[in-house]
mmCIF file of the N, C-alpha and C atoms, coordinates in Angstrom:
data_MODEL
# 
_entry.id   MODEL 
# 
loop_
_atom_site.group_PDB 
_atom_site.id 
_atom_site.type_symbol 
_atom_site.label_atom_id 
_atom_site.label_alt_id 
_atom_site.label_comp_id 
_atom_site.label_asym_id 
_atom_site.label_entity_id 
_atom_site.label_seq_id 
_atom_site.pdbx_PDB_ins_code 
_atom_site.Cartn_x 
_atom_site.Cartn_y 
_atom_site.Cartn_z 
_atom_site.occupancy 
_atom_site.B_iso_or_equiv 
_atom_site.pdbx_formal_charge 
_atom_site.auth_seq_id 
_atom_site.auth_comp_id 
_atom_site.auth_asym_id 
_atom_site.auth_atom_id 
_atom_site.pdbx_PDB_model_num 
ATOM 1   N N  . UNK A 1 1  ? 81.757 111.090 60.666 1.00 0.00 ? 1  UNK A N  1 
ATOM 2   C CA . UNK A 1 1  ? 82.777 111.217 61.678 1.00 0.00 ? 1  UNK A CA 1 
ATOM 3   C C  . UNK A 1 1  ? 83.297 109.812 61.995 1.00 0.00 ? 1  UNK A C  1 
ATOM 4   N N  . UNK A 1 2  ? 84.486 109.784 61.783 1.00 0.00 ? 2  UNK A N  1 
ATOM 5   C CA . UNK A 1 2  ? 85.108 108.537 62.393 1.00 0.00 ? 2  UNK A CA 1 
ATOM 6   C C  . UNK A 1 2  ? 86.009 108.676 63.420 1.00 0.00 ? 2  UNK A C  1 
ATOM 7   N N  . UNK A 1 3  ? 85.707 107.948 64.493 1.00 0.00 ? 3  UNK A N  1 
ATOM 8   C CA . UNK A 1 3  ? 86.230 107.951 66.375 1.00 0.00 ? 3  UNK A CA 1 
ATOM 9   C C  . UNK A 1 3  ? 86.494 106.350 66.741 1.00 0.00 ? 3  UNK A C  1 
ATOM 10  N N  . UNK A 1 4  ? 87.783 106.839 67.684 1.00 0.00 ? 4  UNK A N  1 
ATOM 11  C CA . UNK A 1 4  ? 88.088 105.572 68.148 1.00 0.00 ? 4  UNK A CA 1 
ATOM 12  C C  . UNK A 1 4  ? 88.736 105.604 69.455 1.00 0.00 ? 4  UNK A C  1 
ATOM 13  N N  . UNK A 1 5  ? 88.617 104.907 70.434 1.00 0.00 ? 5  UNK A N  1 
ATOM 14  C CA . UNK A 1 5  ? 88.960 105.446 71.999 1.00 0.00 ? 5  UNK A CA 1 
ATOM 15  C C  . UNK A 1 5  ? 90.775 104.771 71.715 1.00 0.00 ? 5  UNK A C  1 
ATOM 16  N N  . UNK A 1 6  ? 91.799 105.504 72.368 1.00 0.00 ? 6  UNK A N  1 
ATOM 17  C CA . UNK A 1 6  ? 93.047 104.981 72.144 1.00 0.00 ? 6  UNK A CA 1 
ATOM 18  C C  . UNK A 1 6  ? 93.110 104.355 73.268 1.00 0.00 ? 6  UNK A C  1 
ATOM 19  N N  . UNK A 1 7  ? 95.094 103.491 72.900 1.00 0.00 ? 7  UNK A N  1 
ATOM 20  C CA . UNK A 1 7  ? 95.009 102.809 74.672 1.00 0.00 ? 7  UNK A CA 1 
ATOM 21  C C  . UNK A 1 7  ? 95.394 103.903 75.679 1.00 0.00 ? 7  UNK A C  1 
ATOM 22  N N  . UNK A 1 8  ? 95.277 104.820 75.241 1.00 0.00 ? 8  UNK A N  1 
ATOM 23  C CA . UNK A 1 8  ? 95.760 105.933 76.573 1.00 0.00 ? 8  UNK A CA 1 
ATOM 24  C C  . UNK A 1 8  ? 93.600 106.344 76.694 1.00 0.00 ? 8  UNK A C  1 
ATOM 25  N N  . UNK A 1 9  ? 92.929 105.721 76.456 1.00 0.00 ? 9  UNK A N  1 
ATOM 26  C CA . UNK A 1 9  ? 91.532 105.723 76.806 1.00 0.00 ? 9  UNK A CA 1 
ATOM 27  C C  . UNK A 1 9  ? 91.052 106.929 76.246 1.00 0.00 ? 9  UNK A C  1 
ATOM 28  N N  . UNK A 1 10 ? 91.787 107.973 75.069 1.00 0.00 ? 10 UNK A N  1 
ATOM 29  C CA . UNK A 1 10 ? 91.212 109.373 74.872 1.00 0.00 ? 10 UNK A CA 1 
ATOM 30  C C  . UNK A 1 10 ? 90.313 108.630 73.778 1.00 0.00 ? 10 UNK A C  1 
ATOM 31  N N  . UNK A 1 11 ? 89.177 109.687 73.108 1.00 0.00 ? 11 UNK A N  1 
ATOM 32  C CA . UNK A 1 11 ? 88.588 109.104 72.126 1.00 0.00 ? 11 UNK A CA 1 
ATOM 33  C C  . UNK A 1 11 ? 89.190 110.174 71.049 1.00 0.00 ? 11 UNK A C  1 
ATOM 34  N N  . UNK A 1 12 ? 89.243 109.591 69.950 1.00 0.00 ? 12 UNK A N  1 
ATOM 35  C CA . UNK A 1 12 ? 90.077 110.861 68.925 1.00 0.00 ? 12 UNK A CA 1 
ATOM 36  C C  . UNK A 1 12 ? 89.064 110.664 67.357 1.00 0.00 ? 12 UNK A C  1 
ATOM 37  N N  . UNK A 1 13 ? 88.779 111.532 67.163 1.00 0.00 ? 13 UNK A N  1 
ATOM 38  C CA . UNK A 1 13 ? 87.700 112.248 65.982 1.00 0.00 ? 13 UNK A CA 1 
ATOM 39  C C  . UNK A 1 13 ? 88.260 112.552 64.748 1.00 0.00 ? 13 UNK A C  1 
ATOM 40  N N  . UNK A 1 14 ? 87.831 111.882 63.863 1.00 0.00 ? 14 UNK A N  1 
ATOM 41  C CA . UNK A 1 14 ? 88.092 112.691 62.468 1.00 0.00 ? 14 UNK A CA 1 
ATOM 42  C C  . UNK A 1 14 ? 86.786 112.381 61.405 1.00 0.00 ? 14 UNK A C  1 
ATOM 43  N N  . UNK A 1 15 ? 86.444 114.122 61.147 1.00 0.00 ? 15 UNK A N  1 
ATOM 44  C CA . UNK A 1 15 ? 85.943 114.276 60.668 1.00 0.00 ? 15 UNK A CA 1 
ATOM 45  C C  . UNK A 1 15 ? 86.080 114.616 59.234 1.00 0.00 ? 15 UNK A C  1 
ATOM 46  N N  . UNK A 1 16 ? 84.731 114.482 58.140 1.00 0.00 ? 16 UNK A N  1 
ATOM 47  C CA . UNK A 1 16 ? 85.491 113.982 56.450 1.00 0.00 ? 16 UNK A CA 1 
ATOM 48  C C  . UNK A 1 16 ? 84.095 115.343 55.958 1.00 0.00 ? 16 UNK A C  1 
ATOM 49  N N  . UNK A 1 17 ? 84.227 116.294 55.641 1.00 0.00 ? 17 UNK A N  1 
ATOM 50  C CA . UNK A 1 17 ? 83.318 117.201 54.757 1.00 0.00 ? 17 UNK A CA 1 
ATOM 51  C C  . UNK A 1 17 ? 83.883 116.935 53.425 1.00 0.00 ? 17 UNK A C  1 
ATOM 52  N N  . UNK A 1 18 ? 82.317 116.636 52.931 1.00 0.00 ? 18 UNK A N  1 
ATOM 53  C CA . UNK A 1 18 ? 82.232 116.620 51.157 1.00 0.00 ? 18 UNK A CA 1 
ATOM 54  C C  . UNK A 1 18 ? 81.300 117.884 50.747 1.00 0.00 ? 18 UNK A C  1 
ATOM 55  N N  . UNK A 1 19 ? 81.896 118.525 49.623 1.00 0.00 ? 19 UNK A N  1 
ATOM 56  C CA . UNK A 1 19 ? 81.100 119.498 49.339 1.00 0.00 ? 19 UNK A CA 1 
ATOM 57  C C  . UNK A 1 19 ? 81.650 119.376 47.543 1.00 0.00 ? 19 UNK A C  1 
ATOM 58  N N  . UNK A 1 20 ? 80.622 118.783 47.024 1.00 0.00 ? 20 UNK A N  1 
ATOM 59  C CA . UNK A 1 20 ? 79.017 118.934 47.307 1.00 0.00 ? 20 UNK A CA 1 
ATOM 60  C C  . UNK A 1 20 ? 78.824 117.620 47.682 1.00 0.00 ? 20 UNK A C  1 
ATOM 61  N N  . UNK A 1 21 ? 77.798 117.469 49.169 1.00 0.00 ? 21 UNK A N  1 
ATOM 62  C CA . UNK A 1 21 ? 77.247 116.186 49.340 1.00 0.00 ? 21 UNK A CA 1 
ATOM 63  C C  . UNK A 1 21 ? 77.167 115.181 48.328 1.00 0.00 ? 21 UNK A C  1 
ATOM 64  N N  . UNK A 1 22 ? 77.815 114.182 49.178 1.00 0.00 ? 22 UNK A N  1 
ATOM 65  C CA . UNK A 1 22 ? 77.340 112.526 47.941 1.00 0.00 ? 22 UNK A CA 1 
ATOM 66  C C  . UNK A 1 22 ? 75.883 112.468 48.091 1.00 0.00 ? 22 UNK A C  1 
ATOM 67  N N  . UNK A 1 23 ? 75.499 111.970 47.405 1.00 0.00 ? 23 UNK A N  1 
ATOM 68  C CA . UNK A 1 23 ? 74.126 111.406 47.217 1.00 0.00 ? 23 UNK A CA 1 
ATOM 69  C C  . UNK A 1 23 ? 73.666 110.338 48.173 1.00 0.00 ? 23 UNK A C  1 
ATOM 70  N N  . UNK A 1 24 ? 74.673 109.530 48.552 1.00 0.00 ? 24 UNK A N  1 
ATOM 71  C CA . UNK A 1 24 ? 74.561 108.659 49.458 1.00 0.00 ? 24 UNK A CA 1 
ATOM 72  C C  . UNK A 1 24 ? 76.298 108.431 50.291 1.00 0.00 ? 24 UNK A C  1 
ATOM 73  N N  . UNK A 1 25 ? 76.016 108.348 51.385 1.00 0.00 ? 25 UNK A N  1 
ATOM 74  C CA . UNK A 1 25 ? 77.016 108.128 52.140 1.00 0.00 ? 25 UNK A CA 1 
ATOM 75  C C  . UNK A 1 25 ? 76.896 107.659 53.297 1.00 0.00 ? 25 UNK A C  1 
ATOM 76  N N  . UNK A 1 26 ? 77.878 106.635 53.178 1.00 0.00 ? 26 UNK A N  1 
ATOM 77  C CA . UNK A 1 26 ? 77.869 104.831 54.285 1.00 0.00 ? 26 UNK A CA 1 
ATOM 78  C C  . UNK A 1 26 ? 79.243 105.106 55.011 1.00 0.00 ? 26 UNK A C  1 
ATOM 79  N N  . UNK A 1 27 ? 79.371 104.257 55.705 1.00 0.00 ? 27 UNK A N  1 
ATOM 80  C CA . UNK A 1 27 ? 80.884 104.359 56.547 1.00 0.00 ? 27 UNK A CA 1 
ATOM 81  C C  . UNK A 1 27 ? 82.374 103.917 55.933 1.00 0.00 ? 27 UNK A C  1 
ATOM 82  N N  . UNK A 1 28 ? 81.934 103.000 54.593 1.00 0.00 ? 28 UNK A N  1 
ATOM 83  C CA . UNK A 1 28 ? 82.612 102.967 54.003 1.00 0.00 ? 28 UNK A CA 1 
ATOM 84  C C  . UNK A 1 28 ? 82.520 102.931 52.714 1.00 0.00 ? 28 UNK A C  1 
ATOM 85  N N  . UNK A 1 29 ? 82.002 104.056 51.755 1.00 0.00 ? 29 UNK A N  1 
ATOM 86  C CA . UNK A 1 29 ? 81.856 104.801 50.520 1.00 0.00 ? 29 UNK A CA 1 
ATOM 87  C C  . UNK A 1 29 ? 81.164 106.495 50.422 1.00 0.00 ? 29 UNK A C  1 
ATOM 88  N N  . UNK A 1 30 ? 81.164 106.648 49.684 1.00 0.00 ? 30 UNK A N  1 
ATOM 89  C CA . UNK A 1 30 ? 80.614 107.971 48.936 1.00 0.00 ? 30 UNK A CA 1 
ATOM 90  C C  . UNK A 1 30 ? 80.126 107.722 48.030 1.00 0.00 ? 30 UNK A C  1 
ATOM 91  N N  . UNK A 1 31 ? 78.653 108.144 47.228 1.00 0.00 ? 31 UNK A N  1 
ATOM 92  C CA . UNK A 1 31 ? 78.577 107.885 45.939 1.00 0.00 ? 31 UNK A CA 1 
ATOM 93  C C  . UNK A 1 31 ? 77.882 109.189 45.732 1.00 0.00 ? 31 UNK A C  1 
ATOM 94  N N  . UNK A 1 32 ? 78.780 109.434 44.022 1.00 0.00 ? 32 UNK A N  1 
ATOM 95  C CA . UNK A 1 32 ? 77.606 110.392 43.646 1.00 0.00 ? 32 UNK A CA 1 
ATOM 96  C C  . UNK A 1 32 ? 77.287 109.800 42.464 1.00 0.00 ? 32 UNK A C  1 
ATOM 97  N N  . UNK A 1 33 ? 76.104 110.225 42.141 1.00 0.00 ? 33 UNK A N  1 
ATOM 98  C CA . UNK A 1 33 ? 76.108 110.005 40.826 1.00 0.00 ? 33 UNK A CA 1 
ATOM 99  C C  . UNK A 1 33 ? 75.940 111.308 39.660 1.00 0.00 ? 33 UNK A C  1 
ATOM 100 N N  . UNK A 1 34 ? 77.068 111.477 38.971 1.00 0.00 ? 34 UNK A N  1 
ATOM 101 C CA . UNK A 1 34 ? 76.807 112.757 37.843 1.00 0.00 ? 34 UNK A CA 1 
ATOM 102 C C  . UNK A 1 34 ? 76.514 111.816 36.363 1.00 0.00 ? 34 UNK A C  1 
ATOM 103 N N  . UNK A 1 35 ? 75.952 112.971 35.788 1.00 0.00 ? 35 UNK A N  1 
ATOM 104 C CA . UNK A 1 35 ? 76.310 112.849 34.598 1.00 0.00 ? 35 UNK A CA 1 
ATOM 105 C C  . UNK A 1 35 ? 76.333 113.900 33.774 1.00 0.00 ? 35 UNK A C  1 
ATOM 106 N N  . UNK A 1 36 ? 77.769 113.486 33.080 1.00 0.00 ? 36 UNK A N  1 
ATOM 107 C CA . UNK A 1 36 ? 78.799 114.563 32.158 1.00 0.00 ? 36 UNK A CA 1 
ATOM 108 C C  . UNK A 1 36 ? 79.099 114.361 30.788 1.00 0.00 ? 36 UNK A C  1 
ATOM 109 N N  . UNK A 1 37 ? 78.927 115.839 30.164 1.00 0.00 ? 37 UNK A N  1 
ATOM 110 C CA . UNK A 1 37 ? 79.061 115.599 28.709 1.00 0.00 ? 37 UNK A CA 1 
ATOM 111 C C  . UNK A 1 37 ? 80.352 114.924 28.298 1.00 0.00 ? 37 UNK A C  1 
ATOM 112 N N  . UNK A 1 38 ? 81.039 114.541 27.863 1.00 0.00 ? 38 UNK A N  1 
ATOM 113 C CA . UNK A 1 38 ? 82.125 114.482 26.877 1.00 0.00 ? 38 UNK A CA 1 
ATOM 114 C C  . UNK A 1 38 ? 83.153 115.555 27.048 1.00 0.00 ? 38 UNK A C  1 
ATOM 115 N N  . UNK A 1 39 ? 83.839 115.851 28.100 1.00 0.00 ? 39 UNK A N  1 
ATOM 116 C CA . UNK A 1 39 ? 85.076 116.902 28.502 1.00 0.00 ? 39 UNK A CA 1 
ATOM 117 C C  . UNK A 1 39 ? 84.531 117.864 29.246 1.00 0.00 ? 39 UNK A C  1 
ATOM 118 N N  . UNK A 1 40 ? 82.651 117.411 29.991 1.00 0.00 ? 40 UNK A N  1 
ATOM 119 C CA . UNK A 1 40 ? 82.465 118.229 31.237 1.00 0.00 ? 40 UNK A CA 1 
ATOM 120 C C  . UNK A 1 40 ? 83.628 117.563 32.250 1.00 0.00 ? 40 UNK A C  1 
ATOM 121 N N  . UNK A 1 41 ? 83.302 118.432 33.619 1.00 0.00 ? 41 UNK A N  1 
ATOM 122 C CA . UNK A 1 41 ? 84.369 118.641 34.579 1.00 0.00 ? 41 UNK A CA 1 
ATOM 123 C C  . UNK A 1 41 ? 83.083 118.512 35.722 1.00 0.00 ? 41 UNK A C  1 
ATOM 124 N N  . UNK A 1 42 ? 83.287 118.007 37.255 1.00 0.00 ? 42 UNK A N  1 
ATOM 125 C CA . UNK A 1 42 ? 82.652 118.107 38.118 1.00 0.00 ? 42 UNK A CA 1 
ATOM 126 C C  . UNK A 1 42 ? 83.431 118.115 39.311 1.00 0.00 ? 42 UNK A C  1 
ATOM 127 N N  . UNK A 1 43 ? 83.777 119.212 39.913 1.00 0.00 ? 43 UNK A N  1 
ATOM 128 C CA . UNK A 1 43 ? 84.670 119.140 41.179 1.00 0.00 ? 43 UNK A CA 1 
ATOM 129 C C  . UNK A 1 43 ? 83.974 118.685 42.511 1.00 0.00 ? 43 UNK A C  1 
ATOM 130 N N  . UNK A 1 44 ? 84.677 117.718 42.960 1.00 0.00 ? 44 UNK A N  1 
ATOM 131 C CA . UNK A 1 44 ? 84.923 117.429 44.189 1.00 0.00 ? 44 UNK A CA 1 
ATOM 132 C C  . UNK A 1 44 ? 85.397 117.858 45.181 1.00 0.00 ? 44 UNK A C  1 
ATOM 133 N N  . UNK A 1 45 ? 85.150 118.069 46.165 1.00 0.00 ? 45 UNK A N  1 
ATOM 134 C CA . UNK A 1 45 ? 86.161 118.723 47.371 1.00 0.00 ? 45 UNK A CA 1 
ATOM 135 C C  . UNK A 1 45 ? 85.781 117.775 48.499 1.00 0.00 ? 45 UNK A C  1 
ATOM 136 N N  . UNK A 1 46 ? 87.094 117.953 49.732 1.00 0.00 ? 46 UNK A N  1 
ATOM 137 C CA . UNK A 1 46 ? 86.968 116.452 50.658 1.00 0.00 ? 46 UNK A CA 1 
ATOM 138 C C  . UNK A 1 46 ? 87.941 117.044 51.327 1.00 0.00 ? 46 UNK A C  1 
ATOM 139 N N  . UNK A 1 47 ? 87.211 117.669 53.044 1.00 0.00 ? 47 UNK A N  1 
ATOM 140 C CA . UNK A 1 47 ? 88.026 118.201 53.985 1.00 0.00 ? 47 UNK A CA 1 
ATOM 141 C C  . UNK A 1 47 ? 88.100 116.867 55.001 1.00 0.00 ? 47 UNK A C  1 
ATOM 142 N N  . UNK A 1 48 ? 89.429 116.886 55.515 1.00 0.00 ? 48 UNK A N  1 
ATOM 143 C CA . UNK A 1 48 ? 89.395 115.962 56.721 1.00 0.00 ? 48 UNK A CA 1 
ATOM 144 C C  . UNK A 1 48 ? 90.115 117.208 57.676 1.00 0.00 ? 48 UNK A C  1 
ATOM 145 N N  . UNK A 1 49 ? 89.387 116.891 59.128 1.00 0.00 ? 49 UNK A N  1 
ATOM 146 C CA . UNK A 1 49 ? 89.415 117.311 60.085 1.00 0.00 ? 49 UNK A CA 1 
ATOM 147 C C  . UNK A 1 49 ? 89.833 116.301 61.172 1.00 0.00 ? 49 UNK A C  1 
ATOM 148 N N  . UNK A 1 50 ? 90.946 116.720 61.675 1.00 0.00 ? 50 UNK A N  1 
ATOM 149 C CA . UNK A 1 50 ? 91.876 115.961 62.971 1.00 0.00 ? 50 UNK A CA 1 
ATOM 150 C C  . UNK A 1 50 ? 91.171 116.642 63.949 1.00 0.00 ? 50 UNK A C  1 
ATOM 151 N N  . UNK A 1 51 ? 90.379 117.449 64.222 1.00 0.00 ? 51 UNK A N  1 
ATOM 152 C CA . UNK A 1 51 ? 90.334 118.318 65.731 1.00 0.00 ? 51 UNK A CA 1 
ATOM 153 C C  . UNK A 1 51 ? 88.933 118.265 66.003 1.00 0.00 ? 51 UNK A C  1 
ATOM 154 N N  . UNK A 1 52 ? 88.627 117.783 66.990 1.00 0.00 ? 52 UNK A N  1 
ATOM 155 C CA . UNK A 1 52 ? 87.148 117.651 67.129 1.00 0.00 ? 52 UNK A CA 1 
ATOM 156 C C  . UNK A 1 52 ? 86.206 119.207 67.910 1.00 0.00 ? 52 UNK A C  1 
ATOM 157 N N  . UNK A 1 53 ? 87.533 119.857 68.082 1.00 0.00 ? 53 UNK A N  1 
ATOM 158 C CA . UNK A 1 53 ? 87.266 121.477 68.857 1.00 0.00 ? 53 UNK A CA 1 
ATOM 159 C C  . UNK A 1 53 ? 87.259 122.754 67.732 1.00 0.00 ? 53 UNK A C  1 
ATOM 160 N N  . UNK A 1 54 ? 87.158 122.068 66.085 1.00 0.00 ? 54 UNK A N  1 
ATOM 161 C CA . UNK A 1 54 ? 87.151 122.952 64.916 1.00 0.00 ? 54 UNK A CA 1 
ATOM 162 C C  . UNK A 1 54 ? 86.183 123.251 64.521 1.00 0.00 ? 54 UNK A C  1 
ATOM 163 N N  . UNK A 1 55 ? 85.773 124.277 63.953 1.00 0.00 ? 55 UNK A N  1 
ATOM 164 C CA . UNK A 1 55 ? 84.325 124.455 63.292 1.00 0.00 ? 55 UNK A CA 1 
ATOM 165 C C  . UNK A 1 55 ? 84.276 123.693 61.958 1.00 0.00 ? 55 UNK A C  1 
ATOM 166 N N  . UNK A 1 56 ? 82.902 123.427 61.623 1.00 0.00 ? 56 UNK A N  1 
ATOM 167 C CA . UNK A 1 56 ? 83.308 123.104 60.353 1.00 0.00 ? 56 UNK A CA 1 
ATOM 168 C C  . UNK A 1 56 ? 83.619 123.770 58.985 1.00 0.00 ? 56 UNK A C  1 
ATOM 169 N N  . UNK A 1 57 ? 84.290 123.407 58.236 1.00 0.00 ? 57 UNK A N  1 
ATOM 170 C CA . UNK A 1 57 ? 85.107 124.366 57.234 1.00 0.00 ? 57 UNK A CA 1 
ATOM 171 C C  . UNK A 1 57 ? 83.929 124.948 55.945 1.00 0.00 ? 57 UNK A C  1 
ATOM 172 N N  . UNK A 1 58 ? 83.933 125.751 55.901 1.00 0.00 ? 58 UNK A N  1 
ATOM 173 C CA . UNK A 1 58 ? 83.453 126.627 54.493 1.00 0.00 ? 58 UNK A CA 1 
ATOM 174 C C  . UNK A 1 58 ? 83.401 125.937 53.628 1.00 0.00 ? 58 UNK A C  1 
ATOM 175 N N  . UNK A 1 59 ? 82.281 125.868 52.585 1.00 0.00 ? 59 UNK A N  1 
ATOM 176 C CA . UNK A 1 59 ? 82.389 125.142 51.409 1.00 0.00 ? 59 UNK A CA 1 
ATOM 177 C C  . UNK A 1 59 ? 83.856 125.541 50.407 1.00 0.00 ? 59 UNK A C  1 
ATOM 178 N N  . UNK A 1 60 ? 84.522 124.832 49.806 1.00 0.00 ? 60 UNK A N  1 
ATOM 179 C CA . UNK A 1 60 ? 86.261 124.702 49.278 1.00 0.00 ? 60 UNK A CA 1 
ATOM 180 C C  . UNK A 1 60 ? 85.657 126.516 48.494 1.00 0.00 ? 60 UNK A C  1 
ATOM 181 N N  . UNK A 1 61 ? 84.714 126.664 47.790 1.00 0.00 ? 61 UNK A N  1 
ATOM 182 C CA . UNK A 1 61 ? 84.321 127.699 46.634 1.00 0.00 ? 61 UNK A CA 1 
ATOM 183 C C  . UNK A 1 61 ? 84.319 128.806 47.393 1.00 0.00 ? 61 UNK A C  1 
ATOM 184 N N  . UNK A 1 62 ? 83.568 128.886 48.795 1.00 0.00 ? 62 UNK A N  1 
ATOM 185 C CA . UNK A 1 62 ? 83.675 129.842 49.800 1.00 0.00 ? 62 UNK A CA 1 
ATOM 186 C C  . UNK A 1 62 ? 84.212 130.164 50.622 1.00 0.00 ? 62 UNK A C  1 
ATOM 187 N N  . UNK A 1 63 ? 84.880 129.059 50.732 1.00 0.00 ? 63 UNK A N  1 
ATOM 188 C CA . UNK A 1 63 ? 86.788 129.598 51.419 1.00 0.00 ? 63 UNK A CA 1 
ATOM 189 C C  . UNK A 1 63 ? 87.764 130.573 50.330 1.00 0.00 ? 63 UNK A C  1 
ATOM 190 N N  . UNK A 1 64 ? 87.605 130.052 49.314 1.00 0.00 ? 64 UNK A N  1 
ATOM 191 C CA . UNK A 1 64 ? 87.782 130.587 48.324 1.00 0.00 ? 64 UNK A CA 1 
ATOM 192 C C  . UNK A 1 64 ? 88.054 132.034 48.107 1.00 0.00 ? 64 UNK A C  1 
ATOM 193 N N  . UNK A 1 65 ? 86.980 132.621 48.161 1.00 0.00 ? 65 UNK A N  1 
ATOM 194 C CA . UNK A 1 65 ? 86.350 133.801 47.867 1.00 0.00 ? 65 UNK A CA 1 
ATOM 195 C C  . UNK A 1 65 ? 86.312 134.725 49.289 1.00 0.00 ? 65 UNK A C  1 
ATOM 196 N N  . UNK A 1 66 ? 86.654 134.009 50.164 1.00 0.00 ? 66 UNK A N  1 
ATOM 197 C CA . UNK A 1 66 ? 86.393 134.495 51.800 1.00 0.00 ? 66 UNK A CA 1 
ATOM 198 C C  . UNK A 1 66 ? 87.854 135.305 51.760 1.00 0.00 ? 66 UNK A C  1 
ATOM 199 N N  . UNK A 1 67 ? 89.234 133.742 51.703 1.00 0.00 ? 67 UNK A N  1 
ATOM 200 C CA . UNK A 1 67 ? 90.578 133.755 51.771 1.00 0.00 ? 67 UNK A CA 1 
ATOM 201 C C  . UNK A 1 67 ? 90.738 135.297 50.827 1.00 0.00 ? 67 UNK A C  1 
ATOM 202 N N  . UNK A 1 68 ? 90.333 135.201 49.496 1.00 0.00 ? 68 UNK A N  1 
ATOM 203 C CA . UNK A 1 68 ? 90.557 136.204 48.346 1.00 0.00 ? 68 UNK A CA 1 
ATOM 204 C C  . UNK A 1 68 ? 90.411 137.798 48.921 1.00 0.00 ? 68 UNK A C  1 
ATOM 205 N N  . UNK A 1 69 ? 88.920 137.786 49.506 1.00 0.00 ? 69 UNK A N  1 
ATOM 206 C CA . UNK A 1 69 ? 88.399 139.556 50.628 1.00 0.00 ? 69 UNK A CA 1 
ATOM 207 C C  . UNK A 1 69 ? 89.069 139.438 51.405 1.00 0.00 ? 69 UNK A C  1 
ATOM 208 N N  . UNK A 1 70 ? 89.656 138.682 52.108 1.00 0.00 ? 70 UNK A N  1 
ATOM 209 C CA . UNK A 1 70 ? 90.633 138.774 53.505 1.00 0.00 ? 70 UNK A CA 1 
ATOM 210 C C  . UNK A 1 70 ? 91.863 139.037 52.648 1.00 0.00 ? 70 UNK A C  1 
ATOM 211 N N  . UNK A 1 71 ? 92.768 139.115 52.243 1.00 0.00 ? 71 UNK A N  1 
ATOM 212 C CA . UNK A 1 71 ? 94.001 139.165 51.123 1.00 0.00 ? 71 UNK A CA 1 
ATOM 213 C C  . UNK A 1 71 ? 93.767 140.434 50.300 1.00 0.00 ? 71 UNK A C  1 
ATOM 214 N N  . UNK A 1 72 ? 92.191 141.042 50.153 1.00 0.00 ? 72 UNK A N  1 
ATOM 215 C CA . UNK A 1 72 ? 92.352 142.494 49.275 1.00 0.00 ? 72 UNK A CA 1 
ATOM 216 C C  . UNK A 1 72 ? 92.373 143.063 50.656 1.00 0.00 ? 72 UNK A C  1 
ATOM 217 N N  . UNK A 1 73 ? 91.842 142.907 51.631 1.00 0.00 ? 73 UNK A N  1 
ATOM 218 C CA . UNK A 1 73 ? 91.605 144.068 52.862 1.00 0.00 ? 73 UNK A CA 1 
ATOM 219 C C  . UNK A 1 73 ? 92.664 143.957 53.350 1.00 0.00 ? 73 UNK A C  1 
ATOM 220 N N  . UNK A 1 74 ? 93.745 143.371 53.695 1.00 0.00 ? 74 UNK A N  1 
ATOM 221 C CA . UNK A 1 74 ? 95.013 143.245 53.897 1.00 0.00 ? 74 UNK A CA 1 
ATOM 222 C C  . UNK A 1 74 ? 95.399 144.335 52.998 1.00 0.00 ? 74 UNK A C  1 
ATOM 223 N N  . UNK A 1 75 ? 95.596 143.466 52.025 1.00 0.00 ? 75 UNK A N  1 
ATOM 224 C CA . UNK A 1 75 ? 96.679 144.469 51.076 1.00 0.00 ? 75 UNK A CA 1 
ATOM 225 C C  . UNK A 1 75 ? 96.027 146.128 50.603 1.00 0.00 ? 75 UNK A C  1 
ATOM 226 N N  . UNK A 1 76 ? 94.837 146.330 51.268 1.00 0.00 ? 76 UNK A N  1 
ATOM 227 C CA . UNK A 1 76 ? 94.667 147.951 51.317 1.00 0.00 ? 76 UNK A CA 1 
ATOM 228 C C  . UNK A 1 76 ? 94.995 148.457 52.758 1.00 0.00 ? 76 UNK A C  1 
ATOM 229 N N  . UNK A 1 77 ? 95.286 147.587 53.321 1.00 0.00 ? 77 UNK A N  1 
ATOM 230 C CA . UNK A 1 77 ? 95.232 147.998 55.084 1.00 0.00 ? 77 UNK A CA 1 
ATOM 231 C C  . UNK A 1 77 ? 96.874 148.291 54.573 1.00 0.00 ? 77 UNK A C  1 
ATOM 232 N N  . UNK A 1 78 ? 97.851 147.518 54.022 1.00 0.00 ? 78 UNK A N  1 
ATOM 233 C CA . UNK A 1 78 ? 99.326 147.827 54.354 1.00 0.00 ? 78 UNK A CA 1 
ATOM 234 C C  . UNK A 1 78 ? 99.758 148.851 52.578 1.00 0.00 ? 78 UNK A C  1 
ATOM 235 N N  . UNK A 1 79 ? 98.832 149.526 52.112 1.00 0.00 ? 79 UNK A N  1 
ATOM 236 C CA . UNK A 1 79 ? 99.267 150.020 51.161 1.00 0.00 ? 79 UNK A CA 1 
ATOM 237 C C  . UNK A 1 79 ? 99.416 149.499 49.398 1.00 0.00 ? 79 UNK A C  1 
ATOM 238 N N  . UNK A 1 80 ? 99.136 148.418 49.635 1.00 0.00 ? 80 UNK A N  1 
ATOM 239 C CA . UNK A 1 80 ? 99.813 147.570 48.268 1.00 0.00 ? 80 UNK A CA 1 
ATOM 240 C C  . UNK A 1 80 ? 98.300 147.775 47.396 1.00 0.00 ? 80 UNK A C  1 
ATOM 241 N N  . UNK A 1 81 ? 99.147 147.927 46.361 1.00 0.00 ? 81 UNK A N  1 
ATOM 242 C CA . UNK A 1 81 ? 98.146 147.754 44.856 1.00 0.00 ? 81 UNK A CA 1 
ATOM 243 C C  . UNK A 1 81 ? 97.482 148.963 44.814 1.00 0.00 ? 81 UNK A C  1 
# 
């Protein structure tokens, strides 16, 4: 979380979710360390949060899949498909 009091004296929050956790994380880096074959792939995901009154967000894979069941139950609630 990074905070800083303004000159109007509010303190204002922003928060940084990594999923999947770095291995190590300082105030100013991230590290992971992978290791990948030759045209493996390793996704990253990196939420920033302005609102300090938000929950914190779903892993990116399980928003995912959350957003996707919310969007079929919709679209059987109004008829479609």
């Amino acid at each position: 979380m990074l905070s800083y009091r303004g000159l109007d004296a509010k303190v204002r929050r922003t928060t940084l979710t990594f999923d999947p956790a770095p291995q190590q994380l300082t105030t100013g880096i991230a590290v992971y360390d992978f290791h990948l074959a030759p045209g493996e792939m390793r996704p990253i995901f990196l939420a920033v949060s302005c609102d300090p009154a938000q929950p914190r967000p779903l892993p990116f894979l399980r928003g995912i899949i959350a957003a996707r069941r919310e969007l079929r139950q919709s679209d059987r609630h109004m008829g479609v498909g």
